[in-house]
N, C-alpha and C positions, 0 to 999 in steps of 0.2 A: 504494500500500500504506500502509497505516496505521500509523503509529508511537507508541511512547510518547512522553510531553512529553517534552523536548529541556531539562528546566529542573534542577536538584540531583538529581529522585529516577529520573533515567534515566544509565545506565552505557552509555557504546557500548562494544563487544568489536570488535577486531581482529586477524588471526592474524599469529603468527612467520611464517618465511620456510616452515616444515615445516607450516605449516598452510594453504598452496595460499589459498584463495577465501572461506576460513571467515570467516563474521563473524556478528554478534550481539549484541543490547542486554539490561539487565539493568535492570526497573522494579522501583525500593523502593518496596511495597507496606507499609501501616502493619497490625501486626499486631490485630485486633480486640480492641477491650479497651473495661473496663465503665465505665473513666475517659478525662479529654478528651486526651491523651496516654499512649501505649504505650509506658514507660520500665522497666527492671528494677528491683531492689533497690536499684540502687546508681546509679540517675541514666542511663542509657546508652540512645539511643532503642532500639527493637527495628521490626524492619522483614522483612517476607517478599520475598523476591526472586522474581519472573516471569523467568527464562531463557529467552529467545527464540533461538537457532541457527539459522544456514544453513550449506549447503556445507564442514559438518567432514568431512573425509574417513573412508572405515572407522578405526577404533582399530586401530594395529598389533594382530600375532597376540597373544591372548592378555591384551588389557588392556583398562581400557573409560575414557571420557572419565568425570573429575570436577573438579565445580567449587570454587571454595575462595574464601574471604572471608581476607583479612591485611590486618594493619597496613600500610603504607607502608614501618616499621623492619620487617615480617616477624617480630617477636616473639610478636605472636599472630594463633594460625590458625584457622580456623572451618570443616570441612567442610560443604559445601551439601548434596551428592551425587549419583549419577552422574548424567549428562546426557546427550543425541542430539540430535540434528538436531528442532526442532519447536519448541513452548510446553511448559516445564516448572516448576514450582515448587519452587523449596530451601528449606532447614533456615532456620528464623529467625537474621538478625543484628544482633549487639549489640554492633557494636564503633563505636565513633565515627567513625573515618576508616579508611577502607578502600580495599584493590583485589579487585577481583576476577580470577581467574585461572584456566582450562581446563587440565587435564594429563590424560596418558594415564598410567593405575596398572596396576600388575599386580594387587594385593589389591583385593578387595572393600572390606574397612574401614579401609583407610589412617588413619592421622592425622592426616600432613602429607604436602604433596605431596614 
């Protein structure tokens, strides 16, 4: 099977103890832009994330898996959004150092996990 590069802009995912067999990579994609760097206003790169999933189990009753972009300190949050099992694309992120992290929500439009 074919993986993304294994180099800075590939994220491996692996699950808590409540997430059985689940795993998954996350390739930072550069967001298309009309200059030679994809940066905001204020200097910060911007990158589209490929969310790749296996073996998440059903979402408990009632909620559905989303993904999220934070700081390291968790001071700032970024929702991606929801995700399944397969190839999906998230919200652009512009944070500089980041994790990425899977939760099960009861709302649709959460803020923070």
């Amino acid at each position: 099977m074919l993986r993304p590069s294994r180099d800075l802009y590939c994220i491996d995912l692996s699950a808590t103890e409540r997430g059985g067999q689940a795993a998954g990579t996350v390739a930072l994609e550069h967001v298309p832009d009309p200059f030679t760097v994809p940066v905001t206003v204020d200097g910060h790169y911007r990158y589209t994330p490929r969310i790749t999933l296996r073996g998440l189990p059903p979402a408990p009753g009632g909620t559905r898996y989303v993904a999220w972009a934070m700081t390291p300190t968790m001071d700032a949050v970024q929702r991606l959004g929801t995700v399944a099992n397969g190839v999906q694309r998230g919200a652009e992120i512009s944070l500089d150092r980041f994790l990425v992290l899977i939760t099960a929500e009861q709302g649709v439009g959460s803020a923070e996990p």
